[in-house]
C-alpha positions as CSV (number, residue, x, y, z in Angstrom):
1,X,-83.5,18.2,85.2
2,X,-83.5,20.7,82.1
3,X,-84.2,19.9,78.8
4,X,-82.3,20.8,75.9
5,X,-82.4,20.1,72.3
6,X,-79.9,20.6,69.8
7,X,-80.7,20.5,66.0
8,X,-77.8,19.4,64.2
9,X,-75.0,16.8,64.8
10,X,-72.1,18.6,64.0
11,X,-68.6,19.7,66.3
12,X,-70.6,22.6,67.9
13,X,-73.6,20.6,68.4
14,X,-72.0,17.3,69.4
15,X,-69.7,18.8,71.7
16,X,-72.1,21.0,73.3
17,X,-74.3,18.0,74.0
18,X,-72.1,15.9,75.1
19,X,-70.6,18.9,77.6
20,X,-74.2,19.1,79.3
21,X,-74.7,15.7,79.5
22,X,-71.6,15.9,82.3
23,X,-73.5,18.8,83.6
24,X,-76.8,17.1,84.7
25,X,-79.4,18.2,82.0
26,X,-81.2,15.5,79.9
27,X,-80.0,16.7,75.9
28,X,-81.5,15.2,73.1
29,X,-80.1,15.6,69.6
30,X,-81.6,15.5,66.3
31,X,-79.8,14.3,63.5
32,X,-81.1,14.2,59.7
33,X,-78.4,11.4,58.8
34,X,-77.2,8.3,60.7
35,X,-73.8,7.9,62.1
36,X,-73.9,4.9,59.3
37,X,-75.1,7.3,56.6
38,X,-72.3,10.2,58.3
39,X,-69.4,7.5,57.9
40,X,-70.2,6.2,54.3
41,X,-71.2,9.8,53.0
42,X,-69.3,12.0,51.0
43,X,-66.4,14.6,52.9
44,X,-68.1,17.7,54.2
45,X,-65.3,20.1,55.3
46,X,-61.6,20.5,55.6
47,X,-61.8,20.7,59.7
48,X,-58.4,21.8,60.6
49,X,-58.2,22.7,64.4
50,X,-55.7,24.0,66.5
51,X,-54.9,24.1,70.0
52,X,-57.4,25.8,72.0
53,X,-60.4,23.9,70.1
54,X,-58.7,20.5,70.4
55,X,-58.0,21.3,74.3
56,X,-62.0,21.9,74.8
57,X,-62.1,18.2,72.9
58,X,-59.6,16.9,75.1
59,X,-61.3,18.3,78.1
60,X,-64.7,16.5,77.8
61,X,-62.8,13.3,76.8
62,X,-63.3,13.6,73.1
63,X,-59.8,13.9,71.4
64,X,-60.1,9.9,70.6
65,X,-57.5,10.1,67.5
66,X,-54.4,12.0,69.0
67,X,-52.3,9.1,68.4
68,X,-53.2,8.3,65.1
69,X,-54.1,12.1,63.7
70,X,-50.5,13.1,62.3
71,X,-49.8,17.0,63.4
72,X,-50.2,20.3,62.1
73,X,-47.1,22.0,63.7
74,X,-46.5,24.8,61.5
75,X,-47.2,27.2,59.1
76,X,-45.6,28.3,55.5
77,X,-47.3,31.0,53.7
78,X,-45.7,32.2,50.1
79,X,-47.3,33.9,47.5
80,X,-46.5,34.3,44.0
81,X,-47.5,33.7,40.4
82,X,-47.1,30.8,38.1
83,X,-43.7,31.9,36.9
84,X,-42.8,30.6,40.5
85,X,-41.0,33.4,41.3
86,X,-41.8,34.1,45.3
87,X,-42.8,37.5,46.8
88,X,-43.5,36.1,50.0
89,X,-42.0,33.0,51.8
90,X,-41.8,32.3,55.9
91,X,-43.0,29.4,58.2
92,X,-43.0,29.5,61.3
93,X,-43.6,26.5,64.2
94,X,-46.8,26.7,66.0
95,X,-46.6,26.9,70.2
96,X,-48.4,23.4,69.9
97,X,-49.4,21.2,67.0
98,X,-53.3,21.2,65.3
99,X,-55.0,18.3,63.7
100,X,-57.6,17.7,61.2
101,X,-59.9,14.1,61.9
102,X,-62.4,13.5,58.5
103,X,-65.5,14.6,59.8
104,X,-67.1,11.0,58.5
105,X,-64.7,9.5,61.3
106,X,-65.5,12.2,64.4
107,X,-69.0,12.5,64.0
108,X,-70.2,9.0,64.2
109,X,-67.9,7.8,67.1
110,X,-69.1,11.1,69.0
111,X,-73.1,10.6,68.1
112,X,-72.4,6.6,69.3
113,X,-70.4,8.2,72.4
114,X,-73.3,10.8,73.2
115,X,-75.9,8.0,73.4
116,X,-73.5,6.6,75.7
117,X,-72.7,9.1,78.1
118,X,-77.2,9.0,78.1
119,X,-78.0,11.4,75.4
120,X,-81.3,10.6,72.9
121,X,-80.2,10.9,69.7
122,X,-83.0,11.2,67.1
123,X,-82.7,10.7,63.2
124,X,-85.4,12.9,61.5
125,X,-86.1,15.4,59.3
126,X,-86.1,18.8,60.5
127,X,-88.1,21.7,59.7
128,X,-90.1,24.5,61.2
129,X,-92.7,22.6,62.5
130,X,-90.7,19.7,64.0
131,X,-88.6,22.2,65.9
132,X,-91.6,23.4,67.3
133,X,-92.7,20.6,68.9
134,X,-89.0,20.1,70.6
135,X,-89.3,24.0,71.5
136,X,-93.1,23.0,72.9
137,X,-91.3,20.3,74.9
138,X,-88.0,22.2,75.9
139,X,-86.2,24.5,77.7
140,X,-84.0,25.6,75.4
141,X,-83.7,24.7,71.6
142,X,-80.1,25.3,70.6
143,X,-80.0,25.2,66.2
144,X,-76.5,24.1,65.4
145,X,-76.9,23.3,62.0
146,X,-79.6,24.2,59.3
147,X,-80.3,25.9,55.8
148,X,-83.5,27.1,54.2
149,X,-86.1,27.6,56.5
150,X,-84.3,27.1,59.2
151,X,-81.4,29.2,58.4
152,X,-83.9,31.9,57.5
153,X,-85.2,32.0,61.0
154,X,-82.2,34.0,61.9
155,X,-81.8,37.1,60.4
156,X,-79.0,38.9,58.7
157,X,-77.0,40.8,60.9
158,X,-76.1,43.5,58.1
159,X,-73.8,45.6,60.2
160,X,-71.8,42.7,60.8
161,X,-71.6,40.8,57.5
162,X,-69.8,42.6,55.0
163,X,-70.5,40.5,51.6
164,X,-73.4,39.7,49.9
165,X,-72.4,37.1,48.0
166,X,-69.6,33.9,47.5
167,X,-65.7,34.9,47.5
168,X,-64.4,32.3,46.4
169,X,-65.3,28.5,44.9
170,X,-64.3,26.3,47.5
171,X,-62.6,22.7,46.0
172,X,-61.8,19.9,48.6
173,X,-59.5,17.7,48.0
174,X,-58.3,14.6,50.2
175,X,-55.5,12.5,49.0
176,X,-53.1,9.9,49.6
177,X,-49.6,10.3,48.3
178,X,-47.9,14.1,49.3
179,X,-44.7,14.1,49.6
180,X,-43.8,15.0,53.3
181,X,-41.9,18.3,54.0
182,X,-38.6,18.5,54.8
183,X,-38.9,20.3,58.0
184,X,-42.3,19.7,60.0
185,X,-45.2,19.2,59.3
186,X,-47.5,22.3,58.6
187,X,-50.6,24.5,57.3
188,X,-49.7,25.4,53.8
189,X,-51.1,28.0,52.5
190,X,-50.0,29.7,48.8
191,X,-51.5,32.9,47.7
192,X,-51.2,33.9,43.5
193,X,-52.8,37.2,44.0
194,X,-56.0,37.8,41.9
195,X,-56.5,34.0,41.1
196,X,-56.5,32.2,44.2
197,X,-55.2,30.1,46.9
198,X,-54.0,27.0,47.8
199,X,-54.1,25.4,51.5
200,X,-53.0,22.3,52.3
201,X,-52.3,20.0,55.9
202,X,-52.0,16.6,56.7
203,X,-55.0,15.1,58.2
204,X,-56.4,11.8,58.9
205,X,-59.6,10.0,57.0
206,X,-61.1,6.9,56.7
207,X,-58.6,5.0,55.0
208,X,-55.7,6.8,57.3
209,X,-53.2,9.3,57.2
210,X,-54.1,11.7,54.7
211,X,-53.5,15.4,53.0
212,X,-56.2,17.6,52.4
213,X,-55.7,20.3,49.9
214,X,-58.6,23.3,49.4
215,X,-58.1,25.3,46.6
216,X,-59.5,28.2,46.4
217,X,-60.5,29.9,43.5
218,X,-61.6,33.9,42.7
219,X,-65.2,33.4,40.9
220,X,-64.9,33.8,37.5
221,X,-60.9,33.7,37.3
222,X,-59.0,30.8,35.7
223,X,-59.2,28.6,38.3
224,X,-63.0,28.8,38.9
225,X,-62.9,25.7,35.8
226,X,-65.2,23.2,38.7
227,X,-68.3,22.5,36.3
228,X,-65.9,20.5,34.0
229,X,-64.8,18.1,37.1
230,X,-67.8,15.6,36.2
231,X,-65.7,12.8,37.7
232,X,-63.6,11.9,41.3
233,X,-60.8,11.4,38.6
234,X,-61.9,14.4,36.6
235,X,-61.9,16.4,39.4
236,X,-57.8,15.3,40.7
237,X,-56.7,15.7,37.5
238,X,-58.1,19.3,37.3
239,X,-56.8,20.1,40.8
240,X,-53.2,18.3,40.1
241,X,-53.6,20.9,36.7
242,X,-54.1,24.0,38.8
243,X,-51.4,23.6,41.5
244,X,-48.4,22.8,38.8
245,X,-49.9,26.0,37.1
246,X,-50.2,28.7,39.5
247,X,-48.7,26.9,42.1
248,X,-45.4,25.7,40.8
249,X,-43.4,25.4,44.2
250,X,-46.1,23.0,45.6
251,X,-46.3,20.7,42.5
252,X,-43.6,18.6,43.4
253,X,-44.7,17.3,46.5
254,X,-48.0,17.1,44.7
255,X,-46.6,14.7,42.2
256,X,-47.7,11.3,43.5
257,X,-51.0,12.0,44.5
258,X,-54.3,10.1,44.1
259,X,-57.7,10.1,46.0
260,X,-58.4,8.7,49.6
261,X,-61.8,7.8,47.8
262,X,-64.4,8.6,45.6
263,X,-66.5,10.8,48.4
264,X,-63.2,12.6,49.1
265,X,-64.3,15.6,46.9
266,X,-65.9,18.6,47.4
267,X,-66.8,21.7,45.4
268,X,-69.3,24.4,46.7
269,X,-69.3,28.3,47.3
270,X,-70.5,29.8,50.6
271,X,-71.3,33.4,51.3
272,X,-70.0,34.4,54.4
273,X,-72.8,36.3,57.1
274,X,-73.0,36.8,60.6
275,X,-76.8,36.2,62.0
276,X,-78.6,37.6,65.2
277,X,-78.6,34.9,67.6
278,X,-82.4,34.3,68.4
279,X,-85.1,32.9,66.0
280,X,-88.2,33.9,66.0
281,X,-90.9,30.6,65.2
282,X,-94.3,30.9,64.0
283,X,-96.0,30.2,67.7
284,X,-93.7,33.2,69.1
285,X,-90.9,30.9,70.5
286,X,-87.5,31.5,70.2
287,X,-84.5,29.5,70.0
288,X,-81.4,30.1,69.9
289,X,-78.6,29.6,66.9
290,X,-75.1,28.9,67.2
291,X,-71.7,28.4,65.5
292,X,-71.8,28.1,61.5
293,X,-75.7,29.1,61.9
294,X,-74.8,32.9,62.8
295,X,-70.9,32.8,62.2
296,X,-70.1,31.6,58.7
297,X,-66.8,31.8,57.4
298,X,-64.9,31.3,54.3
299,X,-63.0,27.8,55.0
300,X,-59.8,30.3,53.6
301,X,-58.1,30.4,57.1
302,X,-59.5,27.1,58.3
303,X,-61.5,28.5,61.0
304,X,-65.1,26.6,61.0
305,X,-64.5,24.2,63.3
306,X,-62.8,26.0,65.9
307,X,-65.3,28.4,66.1
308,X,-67.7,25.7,66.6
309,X,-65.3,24.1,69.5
310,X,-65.3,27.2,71.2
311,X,-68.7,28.8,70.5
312,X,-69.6,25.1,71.9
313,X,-67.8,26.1,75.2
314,X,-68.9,29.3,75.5
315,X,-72.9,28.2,75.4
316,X,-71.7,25.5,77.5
317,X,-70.6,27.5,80.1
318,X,-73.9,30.4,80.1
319,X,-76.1,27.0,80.1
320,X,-74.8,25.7,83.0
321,X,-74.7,29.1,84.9
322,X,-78.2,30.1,84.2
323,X,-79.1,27.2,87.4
324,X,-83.2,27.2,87.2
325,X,-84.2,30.6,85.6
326,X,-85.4,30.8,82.0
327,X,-83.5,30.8,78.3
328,X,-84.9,34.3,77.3
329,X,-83.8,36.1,74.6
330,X,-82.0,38.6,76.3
331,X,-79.7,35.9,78.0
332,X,-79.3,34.3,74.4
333,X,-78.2,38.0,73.1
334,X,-76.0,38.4,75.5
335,X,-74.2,34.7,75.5
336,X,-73.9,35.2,71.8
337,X,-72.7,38.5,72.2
338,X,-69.8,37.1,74.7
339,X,-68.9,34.4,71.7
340,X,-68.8,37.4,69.0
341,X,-66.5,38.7,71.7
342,X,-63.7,36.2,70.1
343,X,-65.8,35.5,66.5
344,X,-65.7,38.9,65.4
345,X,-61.8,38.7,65.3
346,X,-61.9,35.4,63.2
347,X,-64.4,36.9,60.8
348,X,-61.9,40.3,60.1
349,X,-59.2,37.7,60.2
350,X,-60.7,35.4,57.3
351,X,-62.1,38.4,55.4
352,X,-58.7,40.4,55.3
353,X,-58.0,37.0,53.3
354,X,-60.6,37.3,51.0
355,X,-59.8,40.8,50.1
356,X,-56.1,41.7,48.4
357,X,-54.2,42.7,50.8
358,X,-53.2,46.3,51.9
359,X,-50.0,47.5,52.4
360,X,-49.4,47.2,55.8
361,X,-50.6,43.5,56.1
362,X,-47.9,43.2,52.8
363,X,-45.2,44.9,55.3
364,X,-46.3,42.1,58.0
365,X,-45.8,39.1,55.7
366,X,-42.4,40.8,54.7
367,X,-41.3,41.0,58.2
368,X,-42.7,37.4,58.8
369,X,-39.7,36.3,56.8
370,X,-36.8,37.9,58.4
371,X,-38.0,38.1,62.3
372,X,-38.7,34.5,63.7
373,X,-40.8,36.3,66.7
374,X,-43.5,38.3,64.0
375,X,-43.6,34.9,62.2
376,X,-44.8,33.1,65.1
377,X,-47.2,35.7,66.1
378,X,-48.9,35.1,62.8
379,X,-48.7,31.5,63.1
380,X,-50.1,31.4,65.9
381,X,-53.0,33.5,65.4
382,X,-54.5,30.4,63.6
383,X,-55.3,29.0,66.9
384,X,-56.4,32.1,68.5
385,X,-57.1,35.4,66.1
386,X,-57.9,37.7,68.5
387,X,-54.3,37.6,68.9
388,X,-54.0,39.7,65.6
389,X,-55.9,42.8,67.2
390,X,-55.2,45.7,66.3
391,X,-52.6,45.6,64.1
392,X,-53.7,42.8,61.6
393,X,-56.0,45.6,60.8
394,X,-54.7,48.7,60.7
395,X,-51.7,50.6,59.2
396,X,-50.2,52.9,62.2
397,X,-50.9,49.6,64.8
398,X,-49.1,47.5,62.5
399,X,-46.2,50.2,62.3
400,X,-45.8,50.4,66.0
401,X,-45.8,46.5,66.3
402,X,-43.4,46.1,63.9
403,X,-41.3,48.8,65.8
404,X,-41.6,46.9,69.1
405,X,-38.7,44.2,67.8
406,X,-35.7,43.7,67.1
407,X,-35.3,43.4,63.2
408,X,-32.9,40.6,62.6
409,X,-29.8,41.6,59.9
């Protein structure tokens, strides 16, 4: 039987794990915090997934909240200023409905149900040295999650990353309280160009159905204000403050809202890289990154842990194939280079958000609003972004899409 270790319990890490257990290997995972310590911690991400993500869940038997976890069936996007006056506005139903499960809920049952299914789960503190001794004792040590040192064993893939620094300051925000939509539930997301953005869905946490809301704010603009937010009150008050201000058409909704609970915060600023896939330790091993570790994303489009779903599959799959011969780095180039095969369309999908938008992507939006069919193909996209390619991305492809329907009176 083939050993594998996995540093980091995260969705990628969890669910690849848990996938190889049903594939006969003996897969240990190391964990620097407890399921306990996971469940009573503070939130760590906005996790909203979509289809194809929560299908590889449901496939391994690990959707355990889909009757509990209220939908994401939709999207609205508008985008204005804080007179309120709208440039863009269309929404649009999703083929089939997302969800978002608090990460403090879906990590501890998973860690409980990998040690289940026979899985070793270890708590420990990891660094060069200790994954060492697990690459000393295995064949393959997949690193799922890890800054510092570990991070900097995988090296900057300049070609691929195209900023050097933070795009935004990210502020998390889960509450009880929204006021539902009229229509259907959805992914909100509210763009006052040259400030920032709001996103919002329902999701569930650990005191039920919640909303999350990520604001996210140009550095250095107006609503970059997160150093003064010394409090869980401090820091609803200040987001309540920015939505009615440069967000007016969301503040109603917004007008009952209070926290799901004092870890329900977040604030943080992440620079968004792509990493080569095999690192390099000290005795000459390698090992083998995945997910967030070489594919980091601004949370903007809410794409994090989907990629880790389906990078999760993806290794999965190249694991299971390789039968007895060895992990080498050429096979770990070329599995990651079959997940970049999808990634790289979610990374030009997030950063077109990052950046203000060109004209064509401006026509898009516009058409989003009066053609039902170019709405949903945007939608959509959420759950699948290589679905944007080409003409997302450039001007005479977008042109000849738009040409290809019927333009509604």
């Amino acid at each position: 039987m083939r050993k594998i270790t996995i540093i980091g319990a995260g969705q990628g890490g969890l669910q690849l794990g848990i996938g190889l257990l049903a594939r006969d290997f003996d897969v240990t995972i190391v964990s620097n915090r407890s399921a306990d310590q996971i469940a009573c911690g503070r939130v760590m991400s906005s996790q909203s997934m979509y289809d194809m993500a929560v299908g590889y869940e449901r496939a391994l038997g690990l959707a355990m909240w889909d009757s509990e976890c209220g939908p994401i069936s939709g999207v609205h996007m508008r985008a204005g200023g804080g007179d309120g006056d709208l440039m863009i506005d269309w929404r649009s139903p999703m083929r089939a409905p997302g969800q978002s499960v608090d990460q403090r809920i879906k990590m501890p049952a998973w860690m409980r149900e990998f040690e289940r299914r026979g899985g070793r789960l270890l708590i420990d503190e990891v660094d060069v040295d200790a994954i060492e001794r697990h690459a000393a004792q295995s064949d393959l040590v997949v690193v799922s999650s890890g800054k510092g040192e570990i991070g900097r064993l995988f090296e900057l893939d300049d070609e691929r990353s195209v900023f050097d620094r933070p795009q935004r300051t990210i502020s998390l925000t889960y509450v009880h309280g929204m006021k539902p939509r009229a229509d259907y539930s959805a992914l909100n997301i509210s763009i006052n160009p040259g400030i920032g953005e709001y996103v919002n869905f329902p999701a569930l946490t650990i005191s039920g159905p919640c909303d999350i809301i990520n604001l996210e704010c140009i550095p250095g603009g107006p609503m970059d204000r997160w150093d003064v937010a010394s409090t869980p009150a401090k820091h609803l008050e200040l987001a309540i403050e920015l939505i009615h201000t440069y967000f007016p058409w969301e503040a109603e909704r917004c007008a009952g809202l209070r926290l799901t609970d004092d870890l329900g915060t977040l604030v943080g600023r992440i620079t968004p890289t792509v990493r080569k896939p095999v690192g390099r330790l000290p005795s000459g091993r390698a090992v083998m990154g995945m997910a967030d570790v070489l594919v980091l994303n601004d949370p903007i489009t809410g794409q994090g842990s989907n990629n880790a779903s389906k990078c999760a599959m993806v290794y999965l799959e190249a694991i299971a194939a390789r039968d007895m011969a060895a992990f080498d780095e050429a096979w770990m180039q070329a599995t990651f280079e079959t997940y970049w095969d999808y990634a790289q369309w979610v990374t030009r999908f997030t950063n077109a958000h990052l950046l203000p938008p060109p004209p064509h992507l401006l026509k898009i939006f516009g058409a989003c609003g009066g053609n039902p069919e170019v709405a949903a193909r945007v939608a959509n996209a959420f759950d699948d972004p290589k679905g944007l390619a080409p003409w997302y991305f450039d001007a005479t492809e977008a042109d000849g899409f738009l040409d290809s329907f019927v333009q509604t009176a």
